[in-house]
N, C-alpha and C positions, 0 to 999 in steps of 0.2 A: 504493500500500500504506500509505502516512505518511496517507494523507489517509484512508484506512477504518478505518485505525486511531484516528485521531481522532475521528470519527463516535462507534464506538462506546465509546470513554470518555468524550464528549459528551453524549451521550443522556442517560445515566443521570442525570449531573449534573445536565442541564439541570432533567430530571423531579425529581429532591431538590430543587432550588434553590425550585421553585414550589411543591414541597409544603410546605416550610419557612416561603417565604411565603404559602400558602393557613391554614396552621397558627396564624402569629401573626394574620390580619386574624379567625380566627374562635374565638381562645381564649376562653372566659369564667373569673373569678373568685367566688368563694363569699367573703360579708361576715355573720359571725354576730356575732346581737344575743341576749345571754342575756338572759333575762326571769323572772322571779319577782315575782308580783301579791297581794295578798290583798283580797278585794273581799267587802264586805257585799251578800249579796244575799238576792232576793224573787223565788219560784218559785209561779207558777199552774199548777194539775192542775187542770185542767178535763173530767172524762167527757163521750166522743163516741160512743164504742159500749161496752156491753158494760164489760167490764175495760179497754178502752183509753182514754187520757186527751191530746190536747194540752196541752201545756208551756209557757209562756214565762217566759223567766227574766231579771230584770235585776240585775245587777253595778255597784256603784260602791267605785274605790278611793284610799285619799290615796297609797299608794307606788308602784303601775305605773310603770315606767319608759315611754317614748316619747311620752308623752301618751296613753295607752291607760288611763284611768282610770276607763274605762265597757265596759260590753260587754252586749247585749244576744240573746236567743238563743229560737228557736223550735224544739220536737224533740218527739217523740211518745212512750209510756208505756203497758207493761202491766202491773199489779199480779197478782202471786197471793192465796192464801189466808192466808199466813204473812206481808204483807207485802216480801216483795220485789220492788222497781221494778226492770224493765230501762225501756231507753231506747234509741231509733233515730231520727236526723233522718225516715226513709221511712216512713211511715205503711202502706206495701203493704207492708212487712215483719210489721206484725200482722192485717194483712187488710180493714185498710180504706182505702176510694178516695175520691178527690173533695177531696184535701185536698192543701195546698202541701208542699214539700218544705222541713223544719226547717233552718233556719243559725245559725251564731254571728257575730256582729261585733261586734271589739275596737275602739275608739276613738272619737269622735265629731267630731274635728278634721280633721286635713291628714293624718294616720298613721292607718292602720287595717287591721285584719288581716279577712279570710276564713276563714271553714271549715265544719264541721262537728264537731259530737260525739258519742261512744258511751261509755255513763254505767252504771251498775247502783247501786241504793241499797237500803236497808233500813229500813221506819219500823216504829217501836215502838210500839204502841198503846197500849200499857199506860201509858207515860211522854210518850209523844208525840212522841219525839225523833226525828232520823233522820240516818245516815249513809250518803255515796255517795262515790264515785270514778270515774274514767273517762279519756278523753281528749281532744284537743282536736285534727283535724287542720286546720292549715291551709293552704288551697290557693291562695290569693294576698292583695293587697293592695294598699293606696297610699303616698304618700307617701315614704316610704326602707321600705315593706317590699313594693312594687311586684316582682311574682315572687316573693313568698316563699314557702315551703313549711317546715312544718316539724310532728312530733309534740309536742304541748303535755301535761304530766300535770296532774290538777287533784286534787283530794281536799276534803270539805262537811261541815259538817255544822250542822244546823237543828232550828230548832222548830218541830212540827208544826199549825197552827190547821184542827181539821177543820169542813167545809160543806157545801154546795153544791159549791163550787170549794175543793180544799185550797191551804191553802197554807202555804209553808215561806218559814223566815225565820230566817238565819245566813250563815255565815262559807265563802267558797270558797275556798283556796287555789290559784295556779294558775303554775306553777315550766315551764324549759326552755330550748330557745334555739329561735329564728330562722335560718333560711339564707336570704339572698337571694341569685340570679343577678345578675352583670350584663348588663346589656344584649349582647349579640352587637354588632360594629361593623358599617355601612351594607356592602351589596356593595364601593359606588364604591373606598372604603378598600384592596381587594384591589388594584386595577388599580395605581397606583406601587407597591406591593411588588413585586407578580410583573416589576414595568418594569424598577426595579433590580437586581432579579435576574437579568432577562437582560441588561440593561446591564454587572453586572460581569462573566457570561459571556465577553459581545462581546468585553471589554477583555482577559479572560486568553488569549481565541483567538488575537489578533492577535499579543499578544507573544508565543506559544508559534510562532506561523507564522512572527512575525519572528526 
């Protein structure tokens, strides 16, 4: 009876003890990097069909923090009649095929971000000016922002040189923070946790028996 009795207040323990250690060999930590940039840039609208236009845009900044002093970005564009640009990395979002899918990338070093953006702006004809806003997701990276993810807000505004190929030339601002994951530990890491945990087991069995 001493010894079913044991069993069953054994059990459970044993199962806590390893979940306890299964829990610490696979906790992760979150490491945020606040970021605010302001980067002089130059935006090609180039028409491909119709009212829609490929984008590519470059960014250069003296304040980025990480070394992220560059960023360079490819996304796609439909204009209305009043002037209003939206914007979508997916090109089959406005119905046309055959074309790469638009990205953003920050840095040009050891540190660099991934993503994508979704944008909407407004050009003036009259004056030629134009303002946008949008956002920046990013979906990985390298360096210390390896796993990161994070919503970036940005907000532009330019002067418009119309052509062939318009293009825009001003001031991006682009504010936020950073999350990165860390790494998850190797399996192996598990195996002495869960060891010592039935090693102190062992140890309190015997002296409870003794």
């Amino acid at each position: 009876m001493v010894l079913r009795s044991l069993n069953i207040w054994l059990f459970p323990l044993v199962f806590t003890s390893i979940n306890i250690c299964l829990n610490a060999a696979i906790a992760t930590a979150q490491t945020i990097y606040p970021f605010s940039g302001n980067y002089r840039t130059t935006v090609n609208i180039q028409p491909i069909s119709g009212n829609v236009s490929q984008v590519s845009e470059i960014g250069v900044s003296d304040d980025a923090p990480y070394n992220l002093g560059r960023y360079d970005g490819l996304t796609y564009s439909v204009i209305d009649a009043k002037g209003n640009l939206t914007f979508n990395n997916n090109p089959q979002v406005f119905g046309v095929q055959g074309f790469p899918l638009g990205y953003i990338v920050f840095g040009s070093g050891t540190n660099k971000l991934f993503g994508t953006s979704d944008a909407s702006a407004e050009v003036n004809f009259d004056n030629l000016t134009a303002k946008g806003s949008g956002i920046v997701n990013i979906t990985g990276g390298e360096g210390i922002f390896k796993n990161a993810t994070s919503t970036l807000l940005f907000s532009e505004e330019d002067i418009v040189n119309l052509g062939s190929i318009i293009t825009l030339n001003g001031l991006a601002s682009v504010k936020g923070s950073i999350e990165v994951s860390q790494e998850v530990p190797e399996p192996r890491t598990m195996t002495p946790l869960i060891s010592i945990g039935l090693a102190g087991i062992g140890f309190f069995v015997r002296r409870r028996h003794r």
